[in-house]
C-alpha positions in Angstrom: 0.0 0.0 0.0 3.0 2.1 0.7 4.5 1.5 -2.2 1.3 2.3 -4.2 0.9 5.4 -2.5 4.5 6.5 -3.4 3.7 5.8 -6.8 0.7 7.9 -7.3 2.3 10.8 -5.8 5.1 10.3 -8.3 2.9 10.3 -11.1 1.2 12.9 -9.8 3.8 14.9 -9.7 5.1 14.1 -13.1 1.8 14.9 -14.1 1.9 18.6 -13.1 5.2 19.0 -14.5 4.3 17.9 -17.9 0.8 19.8 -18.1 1.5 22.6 -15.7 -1.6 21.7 -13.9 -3.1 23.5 -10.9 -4.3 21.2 -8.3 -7.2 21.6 -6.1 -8.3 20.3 -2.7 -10.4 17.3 -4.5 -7.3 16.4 -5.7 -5.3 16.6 -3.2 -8.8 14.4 -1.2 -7.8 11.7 -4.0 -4.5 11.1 -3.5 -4.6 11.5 0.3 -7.9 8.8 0.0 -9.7 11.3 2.3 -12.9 13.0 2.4 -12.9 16.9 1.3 -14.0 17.9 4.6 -10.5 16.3 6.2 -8.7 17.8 4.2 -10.2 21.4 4.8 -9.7 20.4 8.6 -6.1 20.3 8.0 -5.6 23.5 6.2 -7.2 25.1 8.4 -5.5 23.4 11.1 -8.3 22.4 13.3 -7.8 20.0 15.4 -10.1 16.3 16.0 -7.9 14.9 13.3 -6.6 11.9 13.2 -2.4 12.7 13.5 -2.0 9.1 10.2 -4.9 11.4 8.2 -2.8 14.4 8.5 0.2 12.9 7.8 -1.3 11.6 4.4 -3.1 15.2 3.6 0.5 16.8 4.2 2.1 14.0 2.1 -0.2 14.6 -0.7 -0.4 18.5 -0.9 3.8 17.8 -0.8 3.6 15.4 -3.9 0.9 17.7 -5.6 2.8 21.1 -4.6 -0.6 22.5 -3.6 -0.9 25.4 -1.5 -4.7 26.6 -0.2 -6.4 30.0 -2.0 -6.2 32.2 0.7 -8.0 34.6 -1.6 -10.8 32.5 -2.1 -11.0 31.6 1.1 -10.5 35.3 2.6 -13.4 36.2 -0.2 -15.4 33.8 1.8 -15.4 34.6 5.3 -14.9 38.5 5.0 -11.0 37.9 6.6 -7.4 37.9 5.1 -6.2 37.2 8.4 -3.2 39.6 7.7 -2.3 42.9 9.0 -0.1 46.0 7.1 2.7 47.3 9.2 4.0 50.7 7.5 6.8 52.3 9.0 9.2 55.4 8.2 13.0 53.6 7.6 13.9 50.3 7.2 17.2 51.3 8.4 16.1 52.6 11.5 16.9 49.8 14.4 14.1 51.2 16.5 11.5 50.1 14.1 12.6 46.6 13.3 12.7 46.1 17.2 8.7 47.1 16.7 8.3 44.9 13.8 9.8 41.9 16.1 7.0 42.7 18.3 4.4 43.1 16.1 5.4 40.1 14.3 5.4 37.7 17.5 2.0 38.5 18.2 1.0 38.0 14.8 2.5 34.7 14.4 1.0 33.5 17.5 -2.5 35.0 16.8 -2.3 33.0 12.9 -1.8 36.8 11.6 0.8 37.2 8.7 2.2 40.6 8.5 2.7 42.7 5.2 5.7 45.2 5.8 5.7 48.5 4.0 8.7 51.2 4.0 7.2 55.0 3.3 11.0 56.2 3.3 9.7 59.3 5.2 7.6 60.7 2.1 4.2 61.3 2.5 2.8 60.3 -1.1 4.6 57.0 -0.9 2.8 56.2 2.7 -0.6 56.8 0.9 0.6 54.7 -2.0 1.0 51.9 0.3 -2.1 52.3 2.2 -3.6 52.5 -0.7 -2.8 48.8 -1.7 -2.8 47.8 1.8 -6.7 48.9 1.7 -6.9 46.7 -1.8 -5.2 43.9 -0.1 -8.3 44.0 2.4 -5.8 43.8 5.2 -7.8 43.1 8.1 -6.1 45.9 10.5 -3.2 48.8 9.9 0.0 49.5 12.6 0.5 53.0 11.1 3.8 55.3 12.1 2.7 57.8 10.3 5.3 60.4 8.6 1.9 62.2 7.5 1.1 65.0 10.3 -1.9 66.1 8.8 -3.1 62.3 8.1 -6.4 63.0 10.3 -7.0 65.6 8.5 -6.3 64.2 5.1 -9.3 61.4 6.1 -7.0 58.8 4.5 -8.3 56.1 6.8 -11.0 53.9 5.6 -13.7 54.0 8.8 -14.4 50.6 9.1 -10.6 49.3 9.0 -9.3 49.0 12.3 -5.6 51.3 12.5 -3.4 51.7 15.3 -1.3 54.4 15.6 2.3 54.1 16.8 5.8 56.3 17.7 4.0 59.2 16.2 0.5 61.0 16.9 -0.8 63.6 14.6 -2.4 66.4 15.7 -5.9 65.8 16.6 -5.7 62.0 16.5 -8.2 60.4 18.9 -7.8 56.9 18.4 -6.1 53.9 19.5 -2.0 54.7 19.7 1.6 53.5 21.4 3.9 56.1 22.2 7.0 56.6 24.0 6.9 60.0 26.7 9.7 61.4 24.8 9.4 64.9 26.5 9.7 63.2 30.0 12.5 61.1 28.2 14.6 64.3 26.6 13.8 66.1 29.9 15.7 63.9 31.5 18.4 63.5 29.6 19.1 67.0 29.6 18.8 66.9 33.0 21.3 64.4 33.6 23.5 66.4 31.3 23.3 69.4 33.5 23.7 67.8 37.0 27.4 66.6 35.2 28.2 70.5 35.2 27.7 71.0 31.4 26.0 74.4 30.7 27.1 74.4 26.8 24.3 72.1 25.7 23.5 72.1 21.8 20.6 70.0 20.6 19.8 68.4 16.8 16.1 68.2 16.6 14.3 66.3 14.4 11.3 66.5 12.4 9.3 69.3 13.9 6.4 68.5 12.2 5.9 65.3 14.0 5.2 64.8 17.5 8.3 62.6 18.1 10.3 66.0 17.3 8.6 68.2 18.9 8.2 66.3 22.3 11.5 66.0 22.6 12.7 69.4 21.8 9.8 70.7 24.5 11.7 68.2 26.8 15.1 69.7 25.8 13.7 73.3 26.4 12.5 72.4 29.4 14.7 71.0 31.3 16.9 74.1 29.8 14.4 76.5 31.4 14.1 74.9 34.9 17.9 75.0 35.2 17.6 78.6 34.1 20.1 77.7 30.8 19.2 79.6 27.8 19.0 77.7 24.7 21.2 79.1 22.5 20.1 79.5 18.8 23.5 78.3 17.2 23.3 75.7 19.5 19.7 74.3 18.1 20.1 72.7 15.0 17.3 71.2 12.7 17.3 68.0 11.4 15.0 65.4 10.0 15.7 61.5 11.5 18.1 61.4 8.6 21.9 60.4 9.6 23.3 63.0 6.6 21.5 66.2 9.1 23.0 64.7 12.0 26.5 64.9 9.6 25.7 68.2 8.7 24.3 69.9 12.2 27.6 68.1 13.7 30.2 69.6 11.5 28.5 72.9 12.0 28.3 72.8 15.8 32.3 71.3 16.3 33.1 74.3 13.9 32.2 77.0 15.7 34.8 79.0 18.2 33.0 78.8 21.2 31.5 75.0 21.0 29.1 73.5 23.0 30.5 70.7 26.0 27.7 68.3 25.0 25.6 67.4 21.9 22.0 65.9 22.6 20.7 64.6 19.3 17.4 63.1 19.2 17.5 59.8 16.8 19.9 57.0 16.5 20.5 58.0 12.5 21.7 61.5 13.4 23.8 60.2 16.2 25.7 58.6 13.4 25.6 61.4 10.9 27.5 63.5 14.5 29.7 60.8 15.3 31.1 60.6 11.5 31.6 64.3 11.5 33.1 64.0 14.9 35.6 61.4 13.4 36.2 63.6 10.5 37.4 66.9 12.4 39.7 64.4 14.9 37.0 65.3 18.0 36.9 62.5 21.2 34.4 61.6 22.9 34.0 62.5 25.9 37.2 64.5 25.9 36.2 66.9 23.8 31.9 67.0 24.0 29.8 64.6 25.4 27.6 62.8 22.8 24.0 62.0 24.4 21.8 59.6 21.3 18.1 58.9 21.1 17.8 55.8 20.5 20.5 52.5 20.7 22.5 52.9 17.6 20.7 49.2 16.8 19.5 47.5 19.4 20.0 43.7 20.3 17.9 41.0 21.4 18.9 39.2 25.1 20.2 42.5 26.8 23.3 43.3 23.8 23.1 46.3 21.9 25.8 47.7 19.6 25.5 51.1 20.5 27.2 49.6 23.6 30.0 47.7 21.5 31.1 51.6 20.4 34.4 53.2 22.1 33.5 54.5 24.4 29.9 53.0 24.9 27.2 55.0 24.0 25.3 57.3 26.2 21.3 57.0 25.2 17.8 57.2 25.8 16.4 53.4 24.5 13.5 52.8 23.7 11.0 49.9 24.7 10.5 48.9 20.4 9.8 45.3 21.1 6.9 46.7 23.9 6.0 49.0 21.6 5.1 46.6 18.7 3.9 44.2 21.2 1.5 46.0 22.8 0.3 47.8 19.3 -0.6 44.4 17.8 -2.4 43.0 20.6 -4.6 46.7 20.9 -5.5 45.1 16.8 -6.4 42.3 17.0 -8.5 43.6 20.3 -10.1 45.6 17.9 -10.5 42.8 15.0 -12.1 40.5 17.6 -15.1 43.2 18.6 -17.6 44.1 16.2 -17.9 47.0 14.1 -20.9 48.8 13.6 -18.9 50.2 10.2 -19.3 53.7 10.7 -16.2 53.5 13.8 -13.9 51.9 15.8 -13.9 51.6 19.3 -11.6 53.9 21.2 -8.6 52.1 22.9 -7.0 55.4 23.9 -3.3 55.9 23.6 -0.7 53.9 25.7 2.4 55.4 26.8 5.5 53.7 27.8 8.4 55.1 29.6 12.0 55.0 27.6 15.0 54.1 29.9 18.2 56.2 29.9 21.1 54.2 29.5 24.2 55.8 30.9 27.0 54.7 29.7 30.9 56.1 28.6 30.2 58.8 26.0 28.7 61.6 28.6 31.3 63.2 31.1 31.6 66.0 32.9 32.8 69.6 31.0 36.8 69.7 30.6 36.6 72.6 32.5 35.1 70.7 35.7 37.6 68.6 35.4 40.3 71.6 35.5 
């Protein structure tokens, strides 16, 4: 019977090769010698079937290269059971750290994830929600580089979307968000109580709230410790490592320099430490470097940013908690009903970043005199 069985998969097989035919579950029913119904059971992996019956479905769907319509089936019962994750930089260790989240819920939940990069451009984020929405995703994990997004209405009403790392104006749905001001308040803070009074800042995107939060956080903490912000100290970038390069050169060059340089993403902390290499300037000797961001951070407590010489001095971020927490407030959604006109209201979470002190932060040269 073994043999048999071997046989007619072999044929089978030589079959499709030579007629480029596309098998369907009856066929795969045939050659497995099980009803229809089984072998629905076992692609949709519910359980009650005999482990020998599976084994022979598997076999045969093997031997017939068959793979299940998801389309058809997705047509069916109004679900594609996948979700569209768009975020701004594929480069960017912060959001891959979110996408591992995201992406361990998913898996466990029977999601599959469909990964989009809007580069930072606005158009090419509504391109790809556009085809997301085509797709029939079931549910959106948006970081939107849009800040007029609600606005714009771009949102279809009855698609679930969760919002995360960045909250336009206005927003009043679901979200997960770092406290970046608290976060750049302290940091600054930290940075002061070392002695340093020199402190410039690279901002980024202004636009967004990630930007702005943490420049209100910087100006803050500047304020309570009655330290005036200097404007050739401030320096406007946009998440982009080649304005960190730029507002790094331009701060090491002037006469009177700053003691410390807060910059407020991970890719502009590399765009300063380049420039930094460039014009023979150490750190700490010379300024204290405090990042946003590990430069990419590791799974099982390692990180790279602490591999640097000297380790890097940052503000990390929970990413992993982040996606986490984003998917599970999606598929919340996706399990209540919709009454199609709106979504429920989850409210926006906010998680706390951790300061990470490590080598590249000292106190001024001239506390040290």
């Amino acid at each position: 019977m073994a043999l048999c069985y071997k046989r007619l998969a072999l044929q089978a097989v030589l079959r499709q090769m030579s007629e480029g035919s596309v098998y369907t579950m009856r066929d795969v029913a045939r050659l497995a010698r099980v009803s229809v119904a089984t072998v629905s059971a076992v692609v949709n992996e519910k359980k009650g079937v005999r482990p020998v019956l599976v084994k022979r479905v598997q076999d045969a769907m093997k031997a017939l290269d068959y793979h299940p319509d998801h389309v058809a089936r997705s047509l069916k019962v109004r679900r594609t059971t996948t979700i569209g994750v768009v975020i701004p930089d594929f480069a960017s260790g912060f959001f891959m750290e979110v996408v591992r989240g995201v992406e361990d819920v998913a898996r466990t939940a029977g999601y599959s994830v469909l990964l989009c990069n809007s580069n930072d451009d606005v158009s090419q984020e509504q391109r790809h929600l556009s085809v997301l929405f085509s797709r029939r995703v079931d549910g959106i994990l948006l970081a939107t580089t849009d800040p007029y997004s609600v606005a714009r209405r771009q949102y279809r009403p009855n698609l679930p979307i969760v919002l995360f790392d960045r909250i336009p104006p206005g927003h009043q749905g679901p979200a997960v968000v770092v406290d970046n001001k608290s976060a750049a308040y302290e940091a600054t803070k930290y940075l002061i109580s070392l002695g340093h009074r020199q402190i410039a800042f690279i901002a980024g995107r202004l636009d967004l709230s990630t930007g702005m939060d943490r420049a209100d956080g910087f100006r803050k903490a500047m304020e309570d410790a009655h330290l005036t912000v200097r404007a050739d100290y401030l320096k406007h970038g946009d998440f982009k490592a080649a304005s960190g390069y730029e507002a790094g050169l331009e701060l090491l060059k002037l006469s009177d320099r700053p003691t410390a340089i807060f910059s407020s993403n991970s890719q502009m902390t590399v765009g300063l430490l380049k420039a930094m290499q460039e014009l023979g300037s150490h750190c700490p000797e010379d300024v204290s470097v405090f990042g946003f961001d590990d430069l990419v951070p590791g799974t099982e407590g390692f990180s790279f940013g602490a591999l640097l010489k000297p380790e890097l001095t940052v503000i990390a971020q929970p990413g992993y908690q982040i996606g986490h927490q984003a998917a599970e407030m999606l598929l919340k959604l996706l399990a209540e009903p919709s009454d199609g006109k709106s979504q429920p209201d989850e409210g926006v979470v906010t998680l706390k970043a951790e300061l990470c002190i490590r080598n590249s932060v000292a106190p001024p040269h001239s506390a040290n005199s």
